[in-house]
C-alpha positions, 0 to 999 in steps of 0.5 A: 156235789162239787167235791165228791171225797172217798178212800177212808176207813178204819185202819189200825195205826202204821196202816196206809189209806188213799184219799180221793177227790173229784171236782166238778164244775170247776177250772179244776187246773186253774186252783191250788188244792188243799186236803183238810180234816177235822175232828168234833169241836176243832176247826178244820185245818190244812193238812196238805196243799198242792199248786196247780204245777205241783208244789207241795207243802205239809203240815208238820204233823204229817210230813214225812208220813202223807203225800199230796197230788193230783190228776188235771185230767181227771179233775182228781187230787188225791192224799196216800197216807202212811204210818197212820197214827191214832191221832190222824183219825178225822174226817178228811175234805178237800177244796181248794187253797185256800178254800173257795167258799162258793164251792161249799164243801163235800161230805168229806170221808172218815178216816179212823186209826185204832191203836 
């Protein structure tokens, strides 16, 4: 697979997880990356994005609460969220920004939040 998503799991809310993503196959540094998630019967929406030098921009609802980066070396980008909410529950990809649809998508990793 392209894009290989891990670090999900069942948190309670305030909780804290830390998403990964490998890339492979790809000029990783070249690409802006996106992290995504998506709940049954909502599209998949951008949750955060990082360029290739590092900008970043959030979702308002997660700013403040997730934080984006990324490892060029290690073809990696990664999401720490924090003060994890009931509602973040969903599963969470990445790709790139915007997405690059010959790169398909991984099988993404589920984040759940108990209240």
């Amino acid at each position: 697979e392209r894009l290989v998503e891990s670090g999900g799991g069942l948190v309670q809310a305030g909780g804290f997880l830390k998403l990964s993503c490998v890339a492979s196959g790809v000029v990783f540094d070249s690409f802006a990356m996106g992290w995504y998630r998506q709940t049954p019967g909502k599209e998949r929406e951008l949750v955060a994005a990082i360029t290739n030098r590092g900008a970043t921009n959030y979702a308002d609802s997660v700013k403040g609460r997730f934080t984006i980066s990324r490892d060029n070396f290690k073809n990696t980008v990664y999401l720490q969220m924090a003060s994890l909410k009931p509602e973040d529950t969903a599963v969470y990809y990445c790709n790139a920004n915007p997405p690059r649809a010959w790169w398909g998508w991984g099988q993404g990793t589920q984040v759940t939040v108990s209240s």
